[in-house]
C-alpha positions in Angstrom: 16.9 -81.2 -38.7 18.2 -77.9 -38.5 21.9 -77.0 -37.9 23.2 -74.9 -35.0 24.5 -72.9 -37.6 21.3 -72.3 -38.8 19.6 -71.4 -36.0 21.9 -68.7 -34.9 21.6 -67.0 -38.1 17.9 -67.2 -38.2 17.8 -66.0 -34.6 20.6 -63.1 -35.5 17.7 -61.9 -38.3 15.5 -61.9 -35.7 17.5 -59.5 -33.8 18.3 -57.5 -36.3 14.6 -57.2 -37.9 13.5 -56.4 -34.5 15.8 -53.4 -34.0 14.8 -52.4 -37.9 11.7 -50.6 -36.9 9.4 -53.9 -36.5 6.6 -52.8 -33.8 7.2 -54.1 -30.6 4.7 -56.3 -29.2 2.2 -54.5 -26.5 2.8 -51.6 -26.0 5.3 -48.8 -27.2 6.5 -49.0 -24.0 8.0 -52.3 -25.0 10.3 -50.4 -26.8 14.1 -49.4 -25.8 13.7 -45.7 -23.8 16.3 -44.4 -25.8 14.6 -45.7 -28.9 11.1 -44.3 -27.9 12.8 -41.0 -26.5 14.9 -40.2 -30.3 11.5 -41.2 -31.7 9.0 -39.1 -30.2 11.9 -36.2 -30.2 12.8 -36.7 -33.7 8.8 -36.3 -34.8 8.5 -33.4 -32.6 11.6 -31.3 -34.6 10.7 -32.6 -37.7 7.3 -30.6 -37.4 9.2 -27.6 -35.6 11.6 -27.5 -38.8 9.2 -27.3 -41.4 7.6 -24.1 -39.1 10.9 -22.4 -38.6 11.6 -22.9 -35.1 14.0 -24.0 -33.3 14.9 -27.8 -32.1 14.0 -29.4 -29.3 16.4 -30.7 -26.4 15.5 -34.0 -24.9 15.0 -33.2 -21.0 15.2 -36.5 -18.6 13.6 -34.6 -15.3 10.5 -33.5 -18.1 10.8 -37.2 -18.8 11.0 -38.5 -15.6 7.8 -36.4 -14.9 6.2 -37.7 -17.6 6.5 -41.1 -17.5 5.2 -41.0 -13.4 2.2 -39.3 -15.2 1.3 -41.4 -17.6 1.6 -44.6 -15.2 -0.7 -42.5 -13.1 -3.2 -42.1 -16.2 -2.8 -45.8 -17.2 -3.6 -46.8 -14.1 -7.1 -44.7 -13.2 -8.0 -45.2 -17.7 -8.7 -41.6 -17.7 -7.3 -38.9 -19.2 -6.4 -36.0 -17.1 -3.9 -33.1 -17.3 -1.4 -32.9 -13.8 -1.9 -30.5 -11.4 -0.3 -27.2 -12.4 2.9 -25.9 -10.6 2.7 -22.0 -10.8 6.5 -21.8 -9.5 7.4 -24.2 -12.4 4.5 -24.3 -15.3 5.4 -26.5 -18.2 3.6 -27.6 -20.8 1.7 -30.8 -21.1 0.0 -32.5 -24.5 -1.4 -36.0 -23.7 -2.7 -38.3 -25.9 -4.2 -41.8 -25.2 -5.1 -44.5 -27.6 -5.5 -48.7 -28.3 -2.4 -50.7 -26.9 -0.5 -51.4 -29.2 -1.5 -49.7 -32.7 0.6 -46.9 -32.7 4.1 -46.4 -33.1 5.9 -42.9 -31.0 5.8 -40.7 -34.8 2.0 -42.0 -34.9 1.1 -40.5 -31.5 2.9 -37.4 -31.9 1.1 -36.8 -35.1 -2.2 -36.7 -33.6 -1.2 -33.7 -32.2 0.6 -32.3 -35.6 -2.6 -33.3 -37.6 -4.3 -30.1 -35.4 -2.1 -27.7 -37.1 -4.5 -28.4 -40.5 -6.8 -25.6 -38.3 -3.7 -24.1 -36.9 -4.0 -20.1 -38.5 -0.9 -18.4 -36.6 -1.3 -15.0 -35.1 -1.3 -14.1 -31.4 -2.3 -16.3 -29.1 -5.8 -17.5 -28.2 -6.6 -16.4 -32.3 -4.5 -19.4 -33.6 -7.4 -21.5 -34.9 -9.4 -21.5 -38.2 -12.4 -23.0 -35.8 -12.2 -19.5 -33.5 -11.8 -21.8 -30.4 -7.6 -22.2 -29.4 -8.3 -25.4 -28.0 -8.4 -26.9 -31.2 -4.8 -26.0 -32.0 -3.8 -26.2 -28.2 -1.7 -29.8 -28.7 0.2 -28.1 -31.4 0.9 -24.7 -30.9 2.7 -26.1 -27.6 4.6 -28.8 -30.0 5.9 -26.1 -32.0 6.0 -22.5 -29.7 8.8 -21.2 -30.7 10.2 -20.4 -27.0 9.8 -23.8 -25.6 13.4 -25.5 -26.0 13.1 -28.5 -24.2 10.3 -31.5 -24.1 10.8 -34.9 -21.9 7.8 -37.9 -22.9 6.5 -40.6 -20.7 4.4 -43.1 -21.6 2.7 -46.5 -20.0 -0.2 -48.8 -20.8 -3.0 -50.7 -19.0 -5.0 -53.5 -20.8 -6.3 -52.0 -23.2 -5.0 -48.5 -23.8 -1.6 -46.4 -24.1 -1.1 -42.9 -22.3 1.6 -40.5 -23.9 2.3 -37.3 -22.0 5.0 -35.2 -23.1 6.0 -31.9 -20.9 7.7 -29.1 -22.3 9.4 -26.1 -20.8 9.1 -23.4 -21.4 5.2 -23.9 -21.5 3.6 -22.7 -24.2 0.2 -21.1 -25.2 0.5 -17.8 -23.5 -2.1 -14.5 -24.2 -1.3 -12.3 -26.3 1.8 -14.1 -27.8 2.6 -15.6 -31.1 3.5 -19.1 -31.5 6.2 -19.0 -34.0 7.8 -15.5 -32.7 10.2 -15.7 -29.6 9.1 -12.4 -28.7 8.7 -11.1 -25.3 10.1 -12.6 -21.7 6.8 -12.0 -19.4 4.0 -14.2 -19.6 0.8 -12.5 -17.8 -2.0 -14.9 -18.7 -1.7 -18.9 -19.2 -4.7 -20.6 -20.9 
């Protein structure tokens, strides 16, 4: 028979392995927010870093935004950008995959594994394929005039929705991704 003692410490390892980085069980939103939201942040400026831009801020009203989102997209199992707000346009990346195999970094990095065609330049000519939607996910993760991003995400049965929103968007004509050049932003793709 075990000891109190015993079980307390056994159930204290528990605790502890569980806030080590263990996956949570179902969904990433099983996770802490804070712990998803330093995640997903921290994967974002890690990739912004290595390009030379500046860091991220974590926005709670992108968030907030978000998250309705992707409880929207969990719910109808489709994946479909918002309706655009011309008086406030930010950016949106969403990704969508099996409940429960991927951890925040592995979701974000979908969207970093597009900068293999990514080619710099001015905007739409950013992509080694001649079509800017290949690069679209991450020349929005890493424009260098976008300074704040907010990520929601929410899961059905059988699949997880991430949608992240930055602002300012990103992906503009006739600008370049890694050059905060410019205030005026004529054409939106």
């Amino acid at each position: 028979m075990m000891r109190r003692d015993s079980i307390k410490s056994v159930l204290m390892a528990l605790m502890l392995l569980s806030g080590s980085g263990a996956r949570a069980q179902g969904s990433p939103a099983a996770l802490p927010p804070s712990s998803f939201n330093d995640r997903v942040l921290a994967r974002h400026n890690a990739e912004r870093v290595r390009v030379g831009v500046p860091r991220l801020l974590w926005s709670e009203s992108l968030a907030t935004g978000a998250q309705q989102w992707a409880k929207h997209l969990a719910a109808i199992n489709q994946l479909t950008h918002s309706p655009s707000d011309s008086n406030n346009p930010e950016g949106e990346n969403l990704w969508m995959g099996t409940k429960g195999a991927y951890e925040p970094e592995e979701m974000v990095q979908g969207w970093i594994n597009e900068g293999a065609q990514f080619t710099g330049g001015v905007f739409p000519k950013v992509s080694k394929t001649g079509n800017w939607a290949d690069v679209g996910h991450y020349t929005q993760l890493i424009w260098s005039k976008t300074t704040q991003v907010g990520c929601g995400v929410a899961s059905n049965n059988t699949d997880s929705y991430l949608v992240c929103r930055y602002a300012p968007a990103g992906n503009w004509m006739g600008e370049n991704p890694l050059q905060p050049t410019g205030t005026a932003h004529p054409t939106r793709k």
